[in-house]
C-alpha positions as CSV (number, residue, x, y, z in Angstrom):
1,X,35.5,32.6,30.1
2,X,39.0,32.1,31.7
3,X,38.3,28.3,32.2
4,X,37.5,28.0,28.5
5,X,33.9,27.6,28.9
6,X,31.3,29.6,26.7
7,X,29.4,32.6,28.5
8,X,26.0,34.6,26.9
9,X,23.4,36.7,28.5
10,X,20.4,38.2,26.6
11,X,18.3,41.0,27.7
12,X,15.3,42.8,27.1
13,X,13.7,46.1,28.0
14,X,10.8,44.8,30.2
15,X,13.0,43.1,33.2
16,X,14.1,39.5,31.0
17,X,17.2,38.2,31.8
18,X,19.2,35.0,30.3
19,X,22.6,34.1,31.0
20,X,24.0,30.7,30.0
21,X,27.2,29.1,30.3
22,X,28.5,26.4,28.6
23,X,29.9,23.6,29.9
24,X,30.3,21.1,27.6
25,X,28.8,17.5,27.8
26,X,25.2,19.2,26.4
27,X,24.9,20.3,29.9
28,X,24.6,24.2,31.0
29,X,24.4,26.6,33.6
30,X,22.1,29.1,33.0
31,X,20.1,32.3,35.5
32,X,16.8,33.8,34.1
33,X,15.1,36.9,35.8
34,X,11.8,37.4,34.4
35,X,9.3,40.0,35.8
36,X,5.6,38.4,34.6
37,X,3.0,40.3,33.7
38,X,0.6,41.8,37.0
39,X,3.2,40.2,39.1
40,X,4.8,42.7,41.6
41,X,7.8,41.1,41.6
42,X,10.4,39.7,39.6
43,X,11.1,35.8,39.3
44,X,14.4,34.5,39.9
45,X,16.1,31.1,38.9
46,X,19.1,29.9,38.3
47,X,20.9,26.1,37.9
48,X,22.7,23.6,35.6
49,X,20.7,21.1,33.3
50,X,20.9,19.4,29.7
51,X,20.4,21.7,27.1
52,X,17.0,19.5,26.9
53,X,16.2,21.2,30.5
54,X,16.7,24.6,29.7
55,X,14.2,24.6,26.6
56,X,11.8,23.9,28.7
57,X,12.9,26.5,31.5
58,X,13.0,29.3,28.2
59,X,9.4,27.9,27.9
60,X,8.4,28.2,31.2
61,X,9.6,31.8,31.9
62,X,8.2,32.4,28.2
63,X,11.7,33.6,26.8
64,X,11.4,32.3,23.4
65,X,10.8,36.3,22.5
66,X,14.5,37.0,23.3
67,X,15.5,35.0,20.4
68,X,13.0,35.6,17.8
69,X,11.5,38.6,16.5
């Protein structure tokens, strides 16, 4: 990014969305869309925490499947 910060989104084809930025200081800001299963619509989030925070936000939306295959 222009103010030197770290940016990354991953995607995949059934409506998940991450995208973190780094801040620096182990903190980040991050937005996840995630469409759950028999749920009509999609789930929305999006907010800064430790890096401690957001494993357990990639937990809780059950995004672990965007990095690992």
């Amino acid at each position: 990014m222009d103010n030197g910060n770290l940016r990354v989104i991953w995607r995949d084809g059934r409506e998940a969305h991450l995208g973190l930025q780094f801040l620096g200081g182990r903190m980040v800001q991050y937005v996840i869309f995630r469409k759950r299963e028999n749920e009509p619509s999609i789930s929305r989030v999006a907010g800064r925490d430790s890096l401690e925070g957001l494993e357990r936000q990639v937990d809780a939306f059950e995004l672990r499947s965007l990095f690992y295959e």
